[in-house]
C-alpha positions in Angstrom: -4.2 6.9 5.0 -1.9 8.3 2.9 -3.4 8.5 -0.8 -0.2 8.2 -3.6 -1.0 9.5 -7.3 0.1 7.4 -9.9 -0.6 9.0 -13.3 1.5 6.9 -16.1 0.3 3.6 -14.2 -3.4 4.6 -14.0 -3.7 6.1 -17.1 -2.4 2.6 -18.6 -4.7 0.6 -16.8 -8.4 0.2 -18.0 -10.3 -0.1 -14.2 -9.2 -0.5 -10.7 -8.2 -3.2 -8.9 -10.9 -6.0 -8.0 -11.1 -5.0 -4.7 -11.8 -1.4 -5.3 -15.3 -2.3 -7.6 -18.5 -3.6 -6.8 -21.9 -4.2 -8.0 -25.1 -2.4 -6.8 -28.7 -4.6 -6.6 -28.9 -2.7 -10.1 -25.9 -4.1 -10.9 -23.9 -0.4 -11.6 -20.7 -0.5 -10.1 -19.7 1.1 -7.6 -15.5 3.0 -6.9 -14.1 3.5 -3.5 -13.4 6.7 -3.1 -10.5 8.1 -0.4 -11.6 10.7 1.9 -9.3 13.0 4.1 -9.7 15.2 7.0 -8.2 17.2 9.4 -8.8 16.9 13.2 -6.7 18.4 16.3 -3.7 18.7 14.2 -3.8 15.4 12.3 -4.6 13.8 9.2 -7.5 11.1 9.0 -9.2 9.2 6.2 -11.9 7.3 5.9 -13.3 5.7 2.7 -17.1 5.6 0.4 -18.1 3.7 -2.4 -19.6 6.2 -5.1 -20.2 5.8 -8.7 -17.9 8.1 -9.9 -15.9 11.3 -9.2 -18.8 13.4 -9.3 -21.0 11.0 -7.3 -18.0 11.3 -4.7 -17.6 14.9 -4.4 -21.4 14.9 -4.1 -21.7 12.6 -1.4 -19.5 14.6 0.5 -20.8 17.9 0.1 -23.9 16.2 1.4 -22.1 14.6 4.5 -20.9 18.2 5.1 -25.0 19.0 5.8 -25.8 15.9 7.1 -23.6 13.9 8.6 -23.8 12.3 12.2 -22.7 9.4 14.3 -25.0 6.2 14.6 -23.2 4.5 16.8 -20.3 2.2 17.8 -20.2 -1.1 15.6 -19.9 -4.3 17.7 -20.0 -6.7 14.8 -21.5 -7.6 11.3 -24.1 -10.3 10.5 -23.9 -11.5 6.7 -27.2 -11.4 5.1 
């Protein structure tokens, strides 16, 4: 994933995209954040939902303590 800056557009716009908001069971919305890292040599990303910058950058210091692997995902059952 390759994340590109756009400063004149974003600062025009008032919110993201549709697709990159949602609602929690509070209804807050939530952001999708970009996430980046480096592994034998190469770049890799992966993406969170947070509720803002800060929320973002402390989700990840907290995946930096605590993160591990559940498991391979087979499929998804809608609630």
């Amino acid at each position: 994933m390759t994340v590109l800056m756009f400063s004149r557009v974003r600062s025009d716009r008032e919110a993201p995209d549709v697709a990159f908001v949602t609602s929690d069971g509070d209804d807050r919305k939530l952001y999708r954040f970009a996430l980046q890292y480096n592994m034998d040599g190469k770049n890799w990303a992966t993406e969170i939902w947070a509720y803002s910058s800060k929320d973002a950058e402390e989700r990840v210091a907290a995946m930096r303590h605590s993160l591990m692997m559940c498991g391979q995902l087979y499929g998804e059952v809608e609630a």
